[in-house]
Backbone atoms as SQL, in Angstrom:
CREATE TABLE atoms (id INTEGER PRIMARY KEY, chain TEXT, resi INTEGER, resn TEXT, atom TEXT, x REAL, y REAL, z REAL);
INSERT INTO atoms VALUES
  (1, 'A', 1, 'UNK', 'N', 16.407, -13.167, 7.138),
  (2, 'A', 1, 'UNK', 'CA', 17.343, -13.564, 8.152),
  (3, 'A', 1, 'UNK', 'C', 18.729, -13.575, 7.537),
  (4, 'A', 2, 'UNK', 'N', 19.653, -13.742, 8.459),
  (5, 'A', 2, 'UNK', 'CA', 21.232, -13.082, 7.709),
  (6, 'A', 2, 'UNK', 'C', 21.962, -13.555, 8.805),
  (7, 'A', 3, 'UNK', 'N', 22.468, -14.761, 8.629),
  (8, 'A', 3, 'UNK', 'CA', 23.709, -15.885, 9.317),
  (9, 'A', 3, 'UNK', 'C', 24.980, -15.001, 9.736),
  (10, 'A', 4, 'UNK', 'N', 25.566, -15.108, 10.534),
  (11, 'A', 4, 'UNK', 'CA', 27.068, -15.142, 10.795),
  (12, 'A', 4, 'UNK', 'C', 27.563, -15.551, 11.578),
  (13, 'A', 5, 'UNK', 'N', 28.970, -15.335, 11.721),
  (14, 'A', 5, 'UNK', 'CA', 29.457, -16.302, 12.919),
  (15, 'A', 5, 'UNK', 'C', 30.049, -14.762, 13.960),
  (16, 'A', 6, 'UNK', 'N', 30.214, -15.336, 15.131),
  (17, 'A', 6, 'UNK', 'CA', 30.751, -14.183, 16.209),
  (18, 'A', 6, 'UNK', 'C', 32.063, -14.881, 16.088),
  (19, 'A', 7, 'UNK', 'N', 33.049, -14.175, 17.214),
  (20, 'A', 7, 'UNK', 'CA', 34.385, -14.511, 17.446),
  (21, 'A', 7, 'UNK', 'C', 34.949, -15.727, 17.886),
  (22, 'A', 8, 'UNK', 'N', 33.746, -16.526, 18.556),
  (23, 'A', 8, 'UNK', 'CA', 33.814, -17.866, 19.056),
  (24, 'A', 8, 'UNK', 'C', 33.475, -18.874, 17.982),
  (25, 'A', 9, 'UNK', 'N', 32.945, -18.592, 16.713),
  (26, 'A', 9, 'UNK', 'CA', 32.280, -19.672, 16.221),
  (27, 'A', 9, 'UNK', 'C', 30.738, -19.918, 16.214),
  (28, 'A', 10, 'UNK', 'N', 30.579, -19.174, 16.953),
  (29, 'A', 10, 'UNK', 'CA', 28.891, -19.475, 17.485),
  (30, 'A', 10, 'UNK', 'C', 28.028, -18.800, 16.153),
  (31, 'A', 11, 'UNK', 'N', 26.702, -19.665, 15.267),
  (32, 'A', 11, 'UNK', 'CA', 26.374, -18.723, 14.714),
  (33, 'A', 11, 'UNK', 'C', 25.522, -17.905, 15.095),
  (34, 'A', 12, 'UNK', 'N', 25.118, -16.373, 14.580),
  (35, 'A', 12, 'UNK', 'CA', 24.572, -15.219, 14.946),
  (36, 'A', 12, 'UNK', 'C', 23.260, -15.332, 13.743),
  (37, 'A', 13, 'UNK', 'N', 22.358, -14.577, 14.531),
  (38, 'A', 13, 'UNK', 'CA', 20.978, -14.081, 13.320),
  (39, 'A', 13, 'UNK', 'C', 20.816, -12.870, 13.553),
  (40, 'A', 14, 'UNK', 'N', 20.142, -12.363, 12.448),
  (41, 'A', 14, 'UNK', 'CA', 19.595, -11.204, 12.050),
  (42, 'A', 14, 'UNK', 'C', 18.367, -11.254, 11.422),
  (43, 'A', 15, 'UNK', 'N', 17.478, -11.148, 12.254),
  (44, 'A', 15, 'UNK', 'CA', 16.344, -11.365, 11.767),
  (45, 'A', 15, 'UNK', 'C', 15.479, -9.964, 11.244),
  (46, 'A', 16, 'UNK', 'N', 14.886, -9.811, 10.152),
  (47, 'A', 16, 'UNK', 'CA', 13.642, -8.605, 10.145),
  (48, 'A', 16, 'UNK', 'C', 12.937, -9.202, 9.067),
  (49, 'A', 17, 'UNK', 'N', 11.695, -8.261, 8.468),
  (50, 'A', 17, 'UNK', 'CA', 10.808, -8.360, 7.754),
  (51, 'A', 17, 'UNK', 'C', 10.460, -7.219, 6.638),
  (52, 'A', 18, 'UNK', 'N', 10.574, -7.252, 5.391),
  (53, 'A', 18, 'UNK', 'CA', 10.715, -6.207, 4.839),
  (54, 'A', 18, 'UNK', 'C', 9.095, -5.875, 4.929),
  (55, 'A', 19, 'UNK', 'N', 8.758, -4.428, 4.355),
  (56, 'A', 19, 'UNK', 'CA', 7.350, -4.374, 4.315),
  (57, 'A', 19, 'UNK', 'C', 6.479, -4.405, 3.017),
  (58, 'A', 20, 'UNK', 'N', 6.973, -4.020, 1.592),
  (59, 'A', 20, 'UNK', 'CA', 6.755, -3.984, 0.490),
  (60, 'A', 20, 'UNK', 'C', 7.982, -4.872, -0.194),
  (61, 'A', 21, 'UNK', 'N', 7.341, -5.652, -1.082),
  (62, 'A', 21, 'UNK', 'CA', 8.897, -6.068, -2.214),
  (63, 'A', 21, 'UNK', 'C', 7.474, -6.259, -3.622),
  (64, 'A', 22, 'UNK', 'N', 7.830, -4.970, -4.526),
  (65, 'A', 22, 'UNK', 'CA', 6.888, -4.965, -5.637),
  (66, 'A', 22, 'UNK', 'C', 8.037, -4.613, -6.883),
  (67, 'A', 23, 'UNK', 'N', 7.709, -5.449, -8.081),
  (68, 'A', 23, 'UNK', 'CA', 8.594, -5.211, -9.207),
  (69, 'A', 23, 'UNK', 'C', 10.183, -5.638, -8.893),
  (70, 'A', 24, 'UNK', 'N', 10.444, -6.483, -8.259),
  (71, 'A', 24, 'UNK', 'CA', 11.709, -6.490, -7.326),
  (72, 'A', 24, 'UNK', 'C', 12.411, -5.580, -6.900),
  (73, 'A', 25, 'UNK', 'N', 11.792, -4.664, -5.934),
  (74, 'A', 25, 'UNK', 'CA', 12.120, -3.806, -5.750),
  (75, 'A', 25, 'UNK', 'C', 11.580, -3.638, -4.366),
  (76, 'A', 26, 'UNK', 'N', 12.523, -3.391, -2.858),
  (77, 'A', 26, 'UNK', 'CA', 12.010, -3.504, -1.758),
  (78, 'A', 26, 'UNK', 'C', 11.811, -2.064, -1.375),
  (79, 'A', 27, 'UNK', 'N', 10.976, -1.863, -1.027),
  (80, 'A', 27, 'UNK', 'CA', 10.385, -0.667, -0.219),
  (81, 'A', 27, 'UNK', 'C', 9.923, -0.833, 1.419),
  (82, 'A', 28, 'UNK', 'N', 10.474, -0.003, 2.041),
  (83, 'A', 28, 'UNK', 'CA', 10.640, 0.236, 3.633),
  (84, 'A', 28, 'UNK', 'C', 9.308, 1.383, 3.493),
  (85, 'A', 29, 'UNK', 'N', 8.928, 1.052, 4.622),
  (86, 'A', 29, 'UNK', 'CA', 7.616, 2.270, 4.694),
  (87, 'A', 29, 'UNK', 'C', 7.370, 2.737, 5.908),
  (88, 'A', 30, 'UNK', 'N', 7.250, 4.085, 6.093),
  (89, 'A', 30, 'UNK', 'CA', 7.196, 4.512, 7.784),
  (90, 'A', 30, 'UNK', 'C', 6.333, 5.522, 7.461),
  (91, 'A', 31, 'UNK', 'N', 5.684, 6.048, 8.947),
  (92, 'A', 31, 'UNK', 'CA', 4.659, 6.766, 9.261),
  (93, 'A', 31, 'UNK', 'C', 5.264, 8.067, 10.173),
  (94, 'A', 32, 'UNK', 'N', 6.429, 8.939, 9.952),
  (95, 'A', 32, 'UNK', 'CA', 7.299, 9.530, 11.032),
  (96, 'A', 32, 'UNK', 'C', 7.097, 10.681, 10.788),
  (97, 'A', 33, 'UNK', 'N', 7.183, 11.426, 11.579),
  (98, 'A', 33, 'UNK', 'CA', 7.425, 13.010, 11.326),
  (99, 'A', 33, 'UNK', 'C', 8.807, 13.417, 10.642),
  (100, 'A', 34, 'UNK', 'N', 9.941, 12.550, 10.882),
  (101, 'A', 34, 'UNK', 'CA', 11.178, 12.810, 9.873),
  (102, 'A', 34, 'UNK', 'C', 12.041, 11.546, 10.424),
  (103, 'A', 35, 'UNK', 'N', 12.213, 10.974, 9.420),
  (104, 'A', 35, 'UNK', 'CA', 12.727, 9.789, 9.099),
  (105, 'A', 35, 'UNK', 'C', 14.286, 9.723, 10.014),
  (106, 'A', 36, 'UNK', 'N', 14.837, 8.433, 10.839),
  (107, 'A', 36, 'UNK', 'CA', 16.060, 8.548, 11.219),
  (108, 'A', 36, 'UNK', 'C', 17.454, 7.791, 10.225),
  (109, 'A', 37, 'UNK', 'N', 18.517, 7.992, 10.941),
  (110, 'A', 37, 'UNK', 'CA', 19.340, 7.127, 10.156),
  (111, 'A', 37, 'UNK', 'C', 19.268, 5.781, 10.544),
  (112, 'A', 38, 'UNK', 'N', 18.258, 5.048, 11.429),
  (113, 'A', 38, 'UNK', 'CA', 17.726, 3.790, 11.429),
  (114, 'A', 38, 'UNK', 'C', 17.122, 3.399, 10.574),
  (115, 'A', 39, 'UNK', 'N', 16.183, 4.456, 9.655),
  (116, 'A', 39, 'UNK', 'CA', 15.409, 4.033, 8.881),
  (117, 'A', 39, 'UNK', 'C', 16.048, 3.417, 7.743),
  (118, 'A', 40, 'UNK', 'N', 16.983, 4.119, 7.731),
  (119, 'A', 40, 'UNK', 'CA', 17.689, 4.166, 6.177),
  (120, 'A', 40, 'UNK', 'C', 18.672, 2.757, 6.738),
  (121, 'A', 41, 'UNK', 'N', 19.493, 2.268, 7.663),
  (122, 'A', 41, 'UNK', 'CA', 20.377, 1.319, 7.760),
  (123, 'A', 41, 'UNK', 'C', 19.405, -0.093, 7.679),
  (124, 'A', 42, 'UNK', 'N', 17.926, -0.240, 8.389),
  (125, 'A', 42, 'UNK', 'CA', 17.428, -1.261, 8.498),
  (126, 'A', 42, 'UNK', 'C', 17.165, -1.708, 6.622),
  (127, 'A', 43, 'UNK', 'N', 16.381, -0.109, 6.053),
  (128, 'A', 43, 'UNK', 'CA', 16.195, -1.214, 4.177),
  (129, 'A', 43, 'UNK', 'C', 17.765, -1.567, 3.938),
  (130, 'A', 44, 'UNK', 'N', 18.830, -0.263, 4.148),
  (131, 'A', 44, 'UNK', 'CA', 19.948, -0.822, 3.446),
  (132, 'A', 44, 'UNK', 'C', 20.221, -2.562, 4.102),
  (133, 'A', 45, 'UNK', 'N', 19.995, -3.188, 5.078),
  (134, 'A', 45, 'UNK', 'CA', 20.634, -3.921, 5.564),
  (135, 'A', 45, 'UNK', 'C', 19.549, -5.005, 4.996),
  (136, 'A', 46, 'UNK', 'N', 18.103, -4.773, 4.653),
  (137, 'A', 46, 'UNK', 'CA', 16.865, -6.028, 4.038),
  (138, 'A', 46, 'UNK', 'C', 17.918, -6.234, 2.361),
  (139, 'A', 47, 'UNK', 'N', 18.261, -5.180, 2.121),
  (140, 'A', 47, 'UNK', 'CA', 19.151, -5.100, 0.272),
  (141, 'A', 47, 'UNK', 'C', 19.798, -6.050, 0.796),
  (142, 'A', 48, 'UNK', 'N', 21.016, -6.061, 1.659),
  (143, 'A', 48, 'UNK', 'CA', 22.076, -6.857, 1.671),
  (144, 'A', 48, 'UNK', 'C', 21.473, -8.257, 1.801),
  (145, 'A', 49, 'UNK', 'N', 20.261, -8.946, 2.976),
  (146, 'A', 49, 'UNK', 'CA', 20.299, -9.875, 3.005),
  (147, 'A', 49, 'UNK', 'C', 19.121, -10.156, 2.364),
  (148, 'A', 50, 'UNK', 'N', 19.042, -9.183, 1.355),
  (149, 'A', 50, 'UNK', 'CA', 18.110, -10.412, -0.236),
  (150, 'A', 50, 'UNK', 'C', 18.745, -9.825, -1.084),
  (151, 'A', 51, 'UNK', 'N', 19.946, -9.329, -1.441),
  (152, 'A', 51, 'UNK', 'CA', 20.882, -9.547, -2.631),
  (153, 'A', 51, 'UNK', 'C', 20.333, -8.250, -3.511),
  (154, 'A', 52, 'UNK', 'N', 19.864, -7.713, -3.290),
  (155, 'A', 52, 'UNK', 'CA', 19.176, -6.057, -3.976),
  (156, 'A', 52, 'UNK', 'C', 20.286, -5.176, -3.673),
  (157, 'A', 53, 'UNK', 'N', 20.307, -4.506, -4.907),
  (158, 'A', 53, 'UNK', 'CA', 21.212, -3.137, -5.190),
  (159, 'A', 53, 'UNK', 'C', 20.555, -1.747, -4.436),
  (160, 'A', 54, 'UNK', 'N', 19.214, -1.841, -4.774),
  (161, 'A', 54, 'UNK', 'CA', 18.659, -0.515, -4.613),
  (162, 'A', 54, 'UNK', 'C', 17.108, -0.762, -3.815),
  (163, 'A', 55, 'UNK', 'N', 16.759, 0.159, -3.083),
  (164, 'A', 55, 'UNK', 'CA', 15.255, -0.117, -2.535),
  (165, 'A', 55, 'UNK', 'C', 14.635, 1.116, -2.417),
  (166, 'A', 56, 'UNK', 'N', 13.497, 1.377, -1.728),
  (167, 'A', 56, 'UNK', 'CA', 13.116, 2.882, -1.615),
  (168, 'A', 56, 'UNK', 'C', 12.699, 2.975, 0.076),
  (169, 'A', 57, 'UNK', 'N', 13.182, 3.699, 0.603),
  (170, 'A', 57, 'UNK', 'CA', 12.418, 4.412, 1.826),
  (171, 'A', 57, 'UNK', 'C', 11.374, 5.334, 1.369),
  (172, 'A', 58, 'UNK', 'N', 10.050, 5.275, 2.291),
  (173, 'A', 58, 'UNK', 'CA', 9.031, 6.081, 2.606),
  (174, 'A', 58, 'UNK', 'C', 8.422, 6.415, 3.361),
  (175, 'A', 59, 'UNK', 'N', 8.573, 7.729, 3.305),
  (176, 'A', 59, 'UNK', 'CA', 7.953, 8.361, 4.276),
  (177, 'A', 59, 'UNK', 'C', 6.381, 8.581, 3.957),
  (178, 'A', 60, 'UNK', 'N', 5.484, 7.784, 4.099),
  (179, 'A', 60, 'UNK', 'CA', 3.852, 7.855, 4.139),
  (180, 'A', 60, 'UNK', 'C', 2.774, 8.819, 4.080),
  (181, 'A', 61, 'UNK', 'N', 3.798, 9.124, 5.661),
  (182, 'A', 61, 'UNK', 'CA', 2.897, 10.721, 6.069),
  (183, 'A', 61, 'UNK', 'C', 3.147, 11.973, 5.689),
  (184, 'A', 62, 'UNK', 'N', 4.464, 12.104, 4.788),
  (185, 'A', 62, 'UNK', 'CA', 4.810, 13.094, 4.106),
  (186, 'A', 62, 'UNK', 'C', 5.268, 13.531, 2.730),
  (187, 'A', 63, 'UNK', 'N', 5.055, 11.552, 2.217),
  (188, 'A', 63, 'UNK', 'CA', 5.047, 11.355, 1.046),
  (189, 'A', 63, 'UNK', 'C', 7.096, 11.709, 0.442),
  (190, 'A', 64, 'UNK', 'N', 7.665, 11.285, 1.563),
  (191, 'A', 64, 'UNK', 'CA', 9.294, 11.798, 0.773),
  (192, 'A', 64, 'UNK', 'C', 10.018, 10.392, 0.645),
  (193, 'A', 65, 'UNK', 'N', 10.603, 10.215, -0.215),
  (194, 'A', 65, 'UNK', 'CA', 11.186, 8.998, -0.777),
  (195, 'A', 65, 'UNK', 'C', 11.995, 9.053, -1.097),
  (196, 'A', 66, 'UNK', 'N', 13.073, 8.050, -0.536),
  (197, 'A', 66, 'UNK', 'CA', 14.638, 8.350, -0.475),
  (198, 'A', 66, 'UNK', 'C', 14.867, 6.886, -1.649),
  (199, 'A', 67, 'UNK', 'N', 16.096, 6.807, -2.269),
  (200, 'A', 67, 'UNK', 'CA', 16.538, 5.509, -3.062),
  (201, 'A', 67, 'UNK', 'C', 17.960, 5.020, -2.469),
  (202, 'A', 68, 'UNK', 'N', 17.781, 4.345, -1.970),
  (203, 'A', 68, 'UNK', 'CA', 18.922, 3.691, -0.926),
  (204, 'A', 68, 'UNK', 'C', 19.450, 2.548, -1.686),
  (205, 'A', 69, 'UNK', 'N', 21.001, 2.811, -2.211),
  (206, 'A', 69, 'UNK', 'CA', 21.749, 1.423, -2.628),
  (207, 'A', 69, 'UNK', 'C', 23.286, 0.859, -1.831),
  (208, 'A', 70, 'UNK', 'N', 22.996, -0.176, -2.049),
  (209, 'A', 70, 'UNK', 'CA', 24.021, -0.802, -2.044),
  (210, 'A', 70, 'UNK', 'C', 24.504, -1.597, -3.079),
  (211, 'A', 71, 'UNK', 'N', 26.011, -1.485, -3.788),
  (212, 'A', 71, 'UNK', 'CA', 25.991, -2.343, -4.873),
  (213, 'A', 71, 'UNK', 'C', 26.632, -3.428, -4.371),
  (214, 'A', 72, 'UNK', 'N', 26.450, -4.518, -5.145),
  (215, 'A', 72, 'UNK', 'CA', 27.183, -5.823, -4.616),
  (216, 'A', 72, 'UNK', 'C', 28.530, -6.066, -3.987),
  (217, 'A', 73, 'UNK', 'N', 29.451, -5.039, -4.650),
  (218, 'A', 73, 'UNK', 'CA', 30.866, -4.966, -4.454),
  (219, 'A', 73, 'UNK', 'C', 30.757, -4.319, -2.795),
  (220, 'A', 74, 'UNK', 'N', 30.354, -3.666, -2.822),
  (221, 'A', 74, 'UNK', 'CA', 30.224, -3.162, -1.322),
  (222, 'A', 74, 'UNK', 'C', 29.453, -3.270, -0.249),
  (223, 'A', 75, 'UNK', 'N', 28.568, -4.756, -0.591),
  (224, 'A', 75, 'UNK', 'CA', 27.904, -5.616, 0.774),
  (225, 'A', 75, 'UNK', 'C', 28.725, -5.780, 1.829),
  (226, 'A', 76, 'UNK', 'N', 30.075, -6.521, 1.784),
  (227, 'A', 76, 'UNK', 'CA', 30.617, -7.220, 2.611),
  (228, 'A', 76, 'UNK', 'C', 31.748, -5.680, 3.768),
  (229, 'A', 77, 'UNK', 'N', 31.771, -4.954, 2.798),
  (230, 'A', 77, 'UNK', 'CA', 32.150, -3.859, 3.844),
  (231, 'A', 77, 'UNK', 'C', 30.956, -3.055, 4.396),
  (232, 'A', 78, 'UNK', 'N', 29.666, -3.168, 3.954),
  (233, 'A', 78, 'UNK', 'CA', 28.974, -2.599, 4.649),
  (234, 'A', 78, 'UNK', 'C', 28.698, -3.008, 5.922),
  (235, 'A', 79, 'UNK', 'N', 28.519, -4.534, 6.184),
  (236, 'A', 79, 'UNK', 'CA', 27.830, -5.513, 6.905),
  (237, 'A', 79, 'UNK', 'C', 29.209, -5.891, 7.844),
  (238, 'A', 80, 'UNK', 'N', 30.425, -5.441, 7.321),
  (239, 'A', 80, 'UNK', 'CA', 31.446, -5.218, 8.302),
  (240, 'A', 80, 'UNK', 'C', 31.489, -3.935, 9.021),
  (241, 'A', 81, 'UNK', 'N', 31.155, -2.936, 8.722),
  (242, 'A', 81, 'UNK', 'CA', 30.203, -1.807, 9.529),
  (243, 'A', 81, 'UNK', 'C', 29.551, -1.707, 10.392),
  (244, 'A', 82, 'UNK', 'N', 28.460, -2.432, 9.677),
  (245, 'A', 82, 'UNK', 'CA', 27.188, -2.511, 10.463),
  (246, 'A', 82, 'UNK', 'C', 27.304, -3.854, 12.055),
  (247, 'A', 83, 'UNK', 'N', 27.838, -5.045, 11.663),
  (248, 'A', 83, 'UNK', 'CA', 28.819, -6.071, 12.603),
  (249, 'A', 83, 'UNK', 'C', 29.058, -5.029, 13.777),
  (250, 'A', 84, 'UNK', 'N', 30.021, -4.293, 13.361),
  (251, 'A', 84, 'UNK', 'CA', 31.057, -3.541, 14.631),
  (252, 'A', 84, 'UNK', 'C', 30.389, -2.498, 15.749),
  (253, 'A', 85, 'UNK', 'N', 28.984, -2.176, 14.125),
  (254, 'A', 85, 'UNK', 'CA', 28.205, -0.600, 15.532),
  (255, 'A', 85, 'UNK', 'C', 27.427, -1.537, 16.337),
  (256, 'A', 86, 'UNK', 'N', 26.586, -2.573, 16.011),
  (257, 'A', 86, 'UNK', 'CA', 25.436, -3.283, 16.409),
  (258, 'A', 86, 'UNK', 'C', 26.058, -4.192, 17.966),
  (259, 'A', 87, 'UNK', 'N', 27.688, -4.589, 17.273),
  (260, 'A', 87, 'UNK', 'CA', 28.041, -4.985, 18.758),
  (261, 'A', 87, 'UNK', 'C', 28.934, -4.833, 19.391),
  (262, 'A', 88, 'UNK', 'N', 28.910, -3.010, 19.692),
  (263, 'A', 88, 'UNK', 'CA', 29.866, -2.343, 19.642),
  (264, 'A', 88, 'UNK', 'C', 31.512, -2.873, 20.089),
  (265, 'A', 89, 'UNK', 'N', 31.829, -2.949, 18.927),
  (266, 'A', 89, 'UNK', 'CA', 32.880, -3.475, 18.419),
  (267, 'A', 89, 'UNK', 'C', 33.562, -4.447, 19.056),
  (268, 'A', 90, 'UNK', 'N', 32.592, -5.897, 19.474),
  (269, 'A', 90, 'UNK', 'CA', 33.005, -7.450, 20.175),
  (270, 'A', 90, 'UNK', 'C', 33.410, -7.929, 19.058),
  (271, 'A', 91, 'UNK', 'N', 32.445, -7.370, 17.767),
  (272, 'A', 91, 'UNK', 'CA', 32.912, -8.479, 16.092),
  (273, 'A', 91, 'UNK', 'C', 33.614, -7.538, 15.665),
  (274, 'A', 92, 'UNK', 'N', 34.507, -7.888, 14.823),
  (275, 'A', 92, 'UNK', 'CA', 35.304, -6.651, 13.778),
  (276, 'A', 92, 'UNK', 'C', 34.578, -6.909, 12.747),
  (277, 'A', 93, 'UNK', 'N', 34.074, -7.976, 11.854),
  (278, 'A', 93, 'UNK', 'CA', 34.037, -8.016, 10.833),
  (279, 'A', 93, 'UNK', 'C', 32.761, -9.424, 10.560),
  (280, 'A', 94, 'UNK', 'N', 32.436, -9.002, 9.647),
  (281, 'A', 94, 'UNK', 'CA', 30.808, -10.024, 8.472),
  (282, 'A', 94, 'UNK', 'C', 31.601, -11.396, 8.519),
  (283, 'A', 95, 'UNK', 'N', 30.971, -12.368, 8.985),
  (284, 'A', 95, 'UNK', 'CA', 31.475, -13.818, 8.221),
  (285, 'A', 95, 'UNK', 'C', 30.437, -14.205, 8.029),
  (286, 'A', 96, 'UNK', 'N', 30.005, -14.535, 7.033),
  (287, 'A', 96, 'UNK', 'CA', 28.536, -14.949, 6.409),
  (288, 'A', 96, 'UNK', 'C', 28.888, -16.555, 6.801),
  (289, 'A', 97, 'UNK', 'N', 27.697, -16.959, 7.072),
  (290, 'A', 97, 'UNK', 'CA', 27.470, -18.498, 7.382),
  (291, 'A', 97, 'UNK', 'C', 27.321, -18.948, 6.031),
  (292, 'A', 98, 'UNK', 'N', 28.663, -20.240, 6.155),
  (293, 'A', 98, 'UNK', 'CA', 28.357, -21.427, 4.716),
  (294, 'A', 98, 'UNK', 'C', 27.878, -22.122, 5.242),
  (295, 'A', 99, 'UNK', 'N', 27.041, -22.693, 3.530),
  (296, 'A', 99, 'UNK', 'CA', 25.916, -24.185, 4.202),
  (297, 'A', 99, 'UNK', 'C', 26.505, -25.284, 3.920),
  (298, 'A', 100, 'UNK', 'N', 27.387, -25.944, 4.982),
  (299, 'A', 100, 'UNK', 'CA', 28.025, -26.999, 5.294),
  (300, 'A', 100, 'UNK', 'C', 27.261, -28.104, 4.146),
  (301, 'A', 101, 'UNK', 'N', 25.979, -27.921, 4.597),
  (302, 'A', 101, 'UNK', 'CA', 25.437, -29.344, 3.492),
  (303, 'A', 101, 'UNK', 'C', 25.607, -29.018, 2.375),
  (304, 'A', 102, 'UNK', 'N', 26.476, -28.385, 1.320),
  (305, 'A', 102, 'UNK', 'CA', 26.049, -27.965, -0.175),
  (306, 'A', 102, 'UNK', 'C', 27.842, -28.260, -0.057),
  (307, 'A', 103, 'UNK', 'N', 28.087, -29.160, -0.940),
  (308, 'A', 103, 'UNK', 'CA', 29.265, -29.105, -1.428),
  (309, 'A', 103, 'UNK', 'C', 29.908, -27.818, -2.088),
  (310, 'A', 104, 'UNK', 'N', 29.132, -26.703, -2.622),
  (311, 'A', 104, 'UNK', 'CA', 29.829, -25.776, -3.517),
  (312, 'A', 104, 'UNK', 'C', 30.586, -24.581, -2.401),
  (313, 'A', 105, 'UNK', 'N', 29.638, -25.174, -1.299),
  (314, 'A', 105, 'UNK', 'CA', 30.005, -24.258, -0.110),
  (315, 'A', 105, 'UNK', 'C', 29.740, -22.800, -0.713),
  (316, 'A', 106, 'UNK', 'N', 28.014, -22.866, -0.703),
  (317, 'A', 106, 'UNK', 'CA', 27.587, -21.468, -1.331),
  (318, 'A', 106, 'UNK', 'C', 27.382, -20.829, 0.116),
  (319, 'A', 107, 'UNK', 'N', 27.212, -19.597, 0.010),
  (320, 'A', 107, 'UNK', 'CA', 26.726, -18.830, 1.243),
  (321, 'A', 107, 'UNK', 'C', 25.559, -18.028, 1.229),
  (322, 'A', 108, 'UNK', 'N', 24.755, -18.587, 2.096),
  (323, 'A', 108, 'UNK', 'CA', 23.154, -19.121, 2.503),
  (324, 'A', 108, 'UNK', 'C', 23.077, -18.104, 3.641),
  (325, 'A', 109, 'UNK', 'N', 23.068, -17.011, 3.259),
  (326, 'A', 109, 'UNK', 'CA', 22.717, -16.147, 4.294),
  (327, 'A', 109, 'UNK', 'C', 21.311, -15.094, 3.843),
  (328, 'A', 110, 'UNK', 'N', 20.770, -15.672, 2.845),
  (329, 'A', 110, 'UNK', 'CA', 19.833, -14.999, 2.241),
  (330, 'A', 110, 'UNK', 'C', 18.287, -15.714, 1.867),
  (331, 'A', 111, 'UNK', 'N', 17.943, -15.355, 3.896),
  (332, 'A', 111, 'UNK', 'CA', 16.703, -16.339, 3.896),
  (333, 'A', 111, 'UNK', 'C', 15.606, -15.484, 3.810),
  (334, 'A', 112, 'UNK', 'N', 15.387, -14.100, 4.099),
  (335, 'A', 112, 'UNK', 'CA', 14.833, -13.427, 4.210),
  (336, 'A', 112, 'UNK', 'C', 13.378, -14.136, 3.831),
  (337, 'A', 113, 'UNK', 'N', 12.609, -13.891, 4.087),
  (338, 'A', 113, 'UNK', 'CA', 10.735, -13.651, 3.648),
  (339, 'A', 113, 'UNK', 'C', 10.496, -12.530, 3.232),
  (340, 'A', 114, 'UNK', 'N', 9.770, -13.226, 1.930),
  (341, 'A', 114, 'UNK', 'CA', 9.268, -12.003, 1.068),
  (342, 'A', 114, 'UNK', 'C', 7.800, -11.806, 1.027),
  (343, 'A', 115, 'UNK', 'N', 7.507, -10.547, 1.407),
  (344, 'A', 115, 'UNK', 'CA', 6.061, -10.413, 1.618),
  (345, 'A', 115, 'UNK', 'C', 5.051, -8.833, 1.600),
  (346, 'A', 116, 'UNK', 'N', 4.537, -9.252, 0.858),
  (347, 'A', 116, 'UNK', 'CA', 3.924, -7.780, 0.023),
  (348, 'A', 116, 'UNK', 'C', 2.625, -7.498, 0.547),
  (349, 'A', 117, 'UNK', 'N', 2.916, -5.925, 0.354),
  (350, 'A', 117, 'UNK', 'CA', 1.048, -6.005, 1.084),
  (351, 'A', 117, 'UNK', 'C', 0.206, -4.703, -0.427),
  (352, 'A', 118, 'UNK', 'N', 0.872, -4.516, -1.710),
  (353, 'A', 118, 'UNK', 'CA', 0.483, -3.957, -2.749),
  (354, 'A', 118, 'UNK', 'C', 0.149, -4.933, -3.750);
């Protein structure tokens, strides 16, 4: 899951489920005749909200495997990207939800569930 706020204040979720996370290392897995650029934005977007550089797409049924990164420096413009297509363009931009209860005012947007099936 992956916090933010919209233009009002209100906070927003993002919820998904990765399908593999082995060796710390998340892997997306599909069954397609040819993979879309959904495939590839949903792992890039599981990286961002569990803090991973790199993951793998797979394709199952055809055995092709892509290595999809994001490096840290370039989360927050990705997810300002991704913000603007998803709602077409009501948000401009990522505000990650702080956790009010933590004095350090860390940002707790990295709830994701981790859950393996290898």
């Amino acid at each position: 899951m992956m916090n933010f706020f919209d233009n009002n204040g209100n906070e927003c979720s993002i919820i998904g489920r990765t399908d593999v996370i082995k060796e710390n290392m998340v892997y997306e897995l599909k069954f397609v005749s040819e993979l879309s650029h959904t495939h590839f934005l949903q792992l890039a977007c599981y990286l961002v909200a569990m803090e991973k550089e790199k993951g793998i797409l797979w394709n199952v049924k055809n055995n092709d495997t892509y290595e999809v990164k994001i490096p840290a420096r370039k989360r927050k413009e990705f997810m300002d990207c991704v913000i603007r297509t998803i709602t077409k363009g009501s948000l401009s931009k990522y505000t990650p939800f702080v956790n009010r209860m933590n004095d350090k005012s860390e940002v707790s947007h990295v709830t994701m569930k981790k859950e393996s099936i290898l």
